[in-house]
N, C-alpha and C positions, 0 to 999 in steps of 0.2 A: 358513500361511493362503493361501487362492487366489486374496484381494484383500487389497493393502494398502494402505493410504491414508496419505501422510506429508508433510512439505512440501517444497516445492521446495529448498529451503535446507539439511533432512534428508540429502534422496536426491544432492545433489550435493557436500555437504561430508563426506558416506562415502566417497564414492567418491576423494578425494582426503585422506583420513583415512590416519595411520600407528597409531593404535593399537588394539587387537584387540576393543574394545568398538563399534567401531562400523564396523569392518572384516571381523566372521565373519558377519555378515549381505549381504554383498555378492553370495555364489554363488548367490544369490535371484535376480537380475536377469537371469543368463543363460535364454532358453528364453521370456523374459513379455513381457508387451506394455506398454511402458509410456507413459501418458497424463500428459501434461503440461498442466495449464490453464495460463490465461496465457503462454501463451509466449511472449508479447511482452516480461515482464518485468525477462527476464534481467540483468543491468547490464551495462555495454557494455565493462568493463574486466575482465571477465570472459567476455567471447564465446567469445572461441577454445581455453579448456580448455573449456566445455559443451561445444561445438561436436563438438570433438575427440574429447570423450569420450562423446556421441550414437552420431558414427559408428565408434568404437571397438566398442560395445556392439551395434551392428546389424551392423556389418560382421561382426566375429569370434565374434561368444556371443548368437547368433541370435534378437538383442532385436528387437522392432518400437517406433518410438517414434512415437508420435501428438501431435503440436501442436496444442491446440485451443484458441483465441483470434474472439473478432469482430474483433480488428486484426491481422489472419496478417503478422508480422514477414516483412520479405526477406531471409532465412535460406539462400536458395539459393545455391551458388555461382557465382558472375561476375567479369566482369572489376572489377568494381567492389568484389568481396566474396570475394578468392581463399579465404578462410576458412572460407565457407560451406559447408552440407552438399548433400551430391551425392546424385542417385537419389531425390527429393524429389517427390510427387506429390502432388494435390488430391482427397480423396475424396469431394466433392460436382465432380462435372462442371462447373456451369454456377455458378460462382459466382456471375457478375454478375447473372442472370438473379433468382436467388435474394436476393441482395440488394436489386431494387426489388422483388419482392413483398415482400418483409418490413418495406420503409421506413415507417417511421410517426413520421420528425421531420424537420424540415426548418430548418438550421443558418443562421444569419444572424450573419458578421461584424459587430460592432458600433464596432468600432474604440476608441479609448479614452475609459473612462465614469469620471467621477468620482464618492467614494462617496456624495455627497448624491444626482447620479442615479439613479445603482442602488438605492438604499435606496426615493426618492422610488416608484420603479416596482415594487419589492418591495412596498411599503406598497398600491400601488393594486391588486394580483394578489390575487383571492380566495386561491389556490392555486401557490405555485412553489418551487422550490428554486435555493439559491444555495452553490454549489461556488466556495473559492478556495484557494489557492495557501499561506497562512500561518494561524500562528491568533491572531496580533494583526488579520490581517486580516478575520478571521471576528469578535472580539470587537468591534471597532470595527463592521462593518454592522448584527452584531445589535443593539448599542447603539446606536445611529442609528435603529432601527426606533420608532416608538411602542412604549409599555409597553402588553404586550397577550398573555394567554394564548393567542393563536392562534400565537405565532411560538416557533422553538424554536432549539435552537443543537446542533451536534454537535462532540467535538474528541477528539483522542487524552488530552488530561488528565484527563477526563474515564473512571470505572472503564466495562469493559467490562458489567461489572451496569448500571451506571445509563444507558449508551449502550442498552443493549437496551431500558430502561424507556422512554426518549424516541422510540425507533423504534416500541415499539409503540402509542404514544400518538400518535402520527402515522400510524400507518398507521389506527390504531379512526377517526380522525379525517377522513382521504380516504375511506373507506369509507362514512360516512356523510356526506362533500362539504360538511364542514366548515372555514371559512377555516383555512388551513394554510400556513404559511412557516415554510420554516429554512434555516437558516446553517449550511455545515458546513467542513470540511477536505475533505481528498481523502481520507480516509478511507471514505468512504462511497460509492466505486467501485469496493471491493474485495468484490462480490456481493452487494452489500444490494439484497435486494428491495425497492424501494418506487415508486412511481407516480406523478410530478408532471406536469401537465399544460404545462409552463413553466420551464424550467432557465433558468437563468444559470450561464456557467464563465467561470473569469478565466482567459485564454492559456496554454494548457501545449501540451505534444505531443497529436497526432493521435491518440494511441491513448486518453490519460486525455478528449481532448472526447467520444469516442464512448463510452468509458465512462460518461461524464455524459450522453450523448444515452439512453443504456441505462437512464436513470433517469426519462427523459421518454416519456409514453406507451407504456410498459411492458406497458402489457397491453390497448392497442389500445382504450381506449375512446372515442377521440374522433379524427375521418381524422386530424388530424396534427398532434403536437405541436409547440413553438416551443425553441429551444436558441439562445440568444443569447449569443455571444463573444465576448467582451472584453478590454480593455488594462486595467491596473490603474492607477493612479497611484500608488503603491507598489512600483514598480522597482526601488528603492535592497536593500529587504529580499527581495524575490524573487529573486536572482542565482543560485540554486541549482536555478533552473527557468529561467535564459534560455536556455541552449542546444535545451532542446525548446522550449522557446517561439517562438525565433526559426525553426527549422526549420517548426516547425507554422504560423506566420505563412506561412513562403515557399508552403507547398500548399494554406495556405488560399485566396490569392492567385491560384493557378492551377486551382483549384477550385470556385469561386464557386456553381456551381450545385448539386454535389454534393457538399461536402469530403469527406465518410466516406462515398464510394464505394468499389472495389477498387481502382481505377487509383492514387487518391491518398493511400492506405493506402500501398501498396506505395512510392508515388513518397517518403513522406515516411521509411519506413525506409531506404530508397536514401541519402537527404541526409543524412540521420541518423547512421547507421554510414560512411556514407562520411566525411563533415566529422567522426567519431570516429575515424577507422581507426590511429591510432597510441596508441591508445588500448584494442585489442583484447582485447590481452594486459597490460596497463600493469602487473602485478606481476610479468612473466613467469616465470609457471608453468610454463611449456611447456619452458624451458629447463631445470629439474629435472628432464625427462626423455629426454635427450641418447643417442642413438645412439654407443656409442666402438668403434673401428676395433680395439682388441685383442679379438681370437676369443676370449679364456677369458673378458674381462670386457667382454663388447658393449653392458651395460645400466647405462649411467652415471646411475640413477634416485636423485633426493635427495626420499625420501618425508617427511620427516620437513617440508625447506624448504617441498615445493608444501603441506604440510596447514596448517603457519604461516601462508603467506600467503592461501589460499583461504578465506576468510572472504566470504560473496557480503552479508553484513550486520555492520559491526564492531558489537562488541556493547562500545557504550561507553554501556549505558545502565543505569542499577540501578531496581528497582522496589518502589515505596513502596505499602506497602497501606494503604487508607484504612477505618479501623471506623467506619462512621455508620449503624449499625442494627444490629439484634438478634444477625443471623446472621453478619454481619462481627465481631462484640466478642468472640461467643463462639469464632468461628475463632482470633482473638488471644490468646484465656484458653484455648485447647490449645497456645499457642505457647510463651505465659509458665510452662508445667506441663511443666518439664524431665521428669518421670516420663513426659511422654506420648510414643512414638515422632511423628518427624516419616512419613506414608507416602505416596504418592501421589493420593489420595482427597484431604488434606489440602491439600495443593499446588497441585491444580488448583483448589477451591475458592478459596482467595486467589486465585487470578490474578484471579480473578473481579472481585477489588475493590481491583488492583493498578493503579498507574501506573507508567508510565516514564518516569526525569527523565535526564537527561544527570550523568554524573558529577562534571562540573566545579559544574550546579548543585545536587548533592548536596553535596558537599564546602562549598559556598554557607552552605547552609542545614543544613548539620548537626545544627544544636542543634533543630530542630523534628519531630527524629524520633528515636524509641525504639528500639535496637539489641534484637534478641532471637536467643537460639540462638549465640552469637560472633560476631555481626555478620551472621550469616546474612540475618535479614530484617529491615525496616524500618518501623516502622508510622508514622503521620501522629499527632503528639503531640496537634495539636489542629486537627480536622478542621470545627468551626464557624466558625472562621475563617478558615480555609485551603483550603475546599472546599466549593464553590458548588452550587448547583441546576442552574444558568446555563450556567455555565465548568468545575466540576470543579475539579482543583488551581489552588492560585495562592498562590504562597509569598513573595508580596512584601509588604513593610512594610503598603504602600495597603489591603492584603485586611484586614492583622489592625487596621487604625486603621480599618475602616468600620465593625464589629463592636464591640461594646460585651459583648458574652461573656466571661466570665473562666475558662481553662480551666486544665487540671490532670490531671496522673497519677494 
């Protein structure tokens, strides 16, 4: 094919792949041009085989690669970033120039707001959206909100079917400039088109506030949106976002008038990677592929160790299909019908109405899911109780004792 489309996590975990299902498709790469979104994404304990393996593919098997991000990571190499890739150019000339014509939000540190505030000030906005960090933390603002069809809730436990029915129920609803609030996860920076005149974002790095600024005034309909940034008071459960936090704190600081400029984009992956830099390699891959000093055996390559370790997403998480309507039960009644082949048509339909829980809380909660295929897949035994309009899944005692439902196989 002369375009191919795959994910980031696809194209880079071939490439560090030992087995020939996902290794004979590699001689694709030399000769194309390949486009990277997000490139900011990368994880950080994984820089320097991407990195590596970038300029491997441009330098010797005449790839072009293109980074295309609104937060251009500091990718280049420096003294600060001996890792980075070299021969690195901007194909718009005038960034900065480009960037205040395009400005259409204007960031205001807010410092630390408790969630009676924030709720208070959500409640008084015709119109806003509100991006945090956890999704107990999202449960608790929407809960906090008055009871009211205007306000809506987004969260990864939620099936990706019924995340698309609440987007588009919010978006029919800006469209015709109807009171509109919702509570989401960070989920909803990862390309969703929608248009709030008003964000709220709880403290994260420099790259996810601009991604939530990319949610505010979106399509220019009014001089300048509002993106107001916040501390949480919920510290204790956010720990897994303080280090971009705390980085994204120090450029906001030096920032004030513009944070998601270019200068402070760049300035805040500088701190970033640098306050990460022993951190580059942390599974070292790099070292599985060792230069050795004997001429007959010079390539002391352990394909087999970098494919182990290169995982850029552990995949410790299983995924529960939820049947709460027509076309979900009947996908599960092909499942229960060993005669039926399982095919790919099939497959992609569930994801549709799949969650994903951590395995530890699988193993939890065992008993409330029906095994089918040898354990292949998992359906929600009783999803009235355990799956909300609201929240989505929720597999704790409290869910099924508010429910008065009595369910059954």
């Amino acid at each position: 094919a002369p375009i191919i489309v795959t994910t980031t996590v696809q194209f880079y975990e071939s490439l560090f792949a030992n087995r020939t299902s996902k290794s004979r498709k590699l001689h694709n790469i030399a000769n194309s041009v390949i486009i990277l979104d997000e490139a900011q994404s990368i994880p950080v304990e994984f820089l320097t085989p991407c990195l590596k393996t970038l300029e491997e593919l441009c330098s010797n098997y005449r790839a072009t690669a293109v980074l295309c991000t609104a937060t251009q990571p500091a990718l280049n190499k420096s003294e600060l970033f001996p890792d980075g890739l070299t021969e690195v150019r901007e194909i718009i000339r005038d960034t900065d120039s480009l960037f205040k014509s395009l400005m259409r939000t204007k960031t205001i540190y807010r410092g630390k707001l408790e969630d009676i505030v924030i709720s208070d000030e959500l409640a008084s906005e015709e119109q806003c959206l509100c991006i945090v960090n956890t999704r107990n933390h999202a449960h608790i603002l929407f809960r906090s909100l008055p009871k009211s069809d205007e306000n809506f809730h987004l969260s990864a436990l939620m099936t990706p079917n019924h995340r698309l029915e609440v987007l588009n129920t919010v978006r029919a609803r800006l469209d015709k400039d109807l009171p509109t609030r919702l509570i989401s996860t960070q989920l909803i920076e990862a390309g969703v088109d929608i248009d709030f005149p008003v964000v709220y974002r709880s403290m994260a790095g420099l790259d996810s506030i601009s991604q939530a600024a990319g949610r505010c005034n979106r399509n220019g309909k009014i001089s300048i949106g509002i993106v107001n940034v916040f501390h949480s008071e919920h510290t204790s459960s956010e720990k897994y976002f303080q280090k971009t936090a705390n980085v994204g704190h120090q450029v906001l600081d030096l920032y004030k008038d513009d944070p998601l400029c270019t200068a402070a984009i760049k300035n805040y992956f500088e701190l970033y990677y640098y306050q990460q830099k022993h951190s580059w390699d942390s599974k070292e891959i790099m070292g599985d592929f060792a230069i050795g000093n004997d001429p007959d055996l010079p390539l002391l390559f352990q394909y087999k160790s970098a494919a182990e370790k290169f995982r850029l997403i552990d995949n410790n998480q299983i995924p529960i299909i939820i049947a709460n309507d027509e076309a979900s039960k009947q996908l599960v009644e092909d499942l229960r019908n060993e005669g039926k082949p399982i095919h790919r048509k099939l497959l992609r339909s569930l994801q549709r109405y799949s969650v994903q829980i951590r395995d530890s809380q699988f193993m939890k909660n065992a008993h409330q899911f029906e095994n089918l295929r040898d354990d292949q897949f998992h359906v929600l035994i009783c999803p009235e109780t355990h799956y909300s309009k609201n929240f989505g899944l929720n597999l704790t005692d409290e869910a099924a004792n508010s429910q008065t439902l009595i369910c059954s196989l």
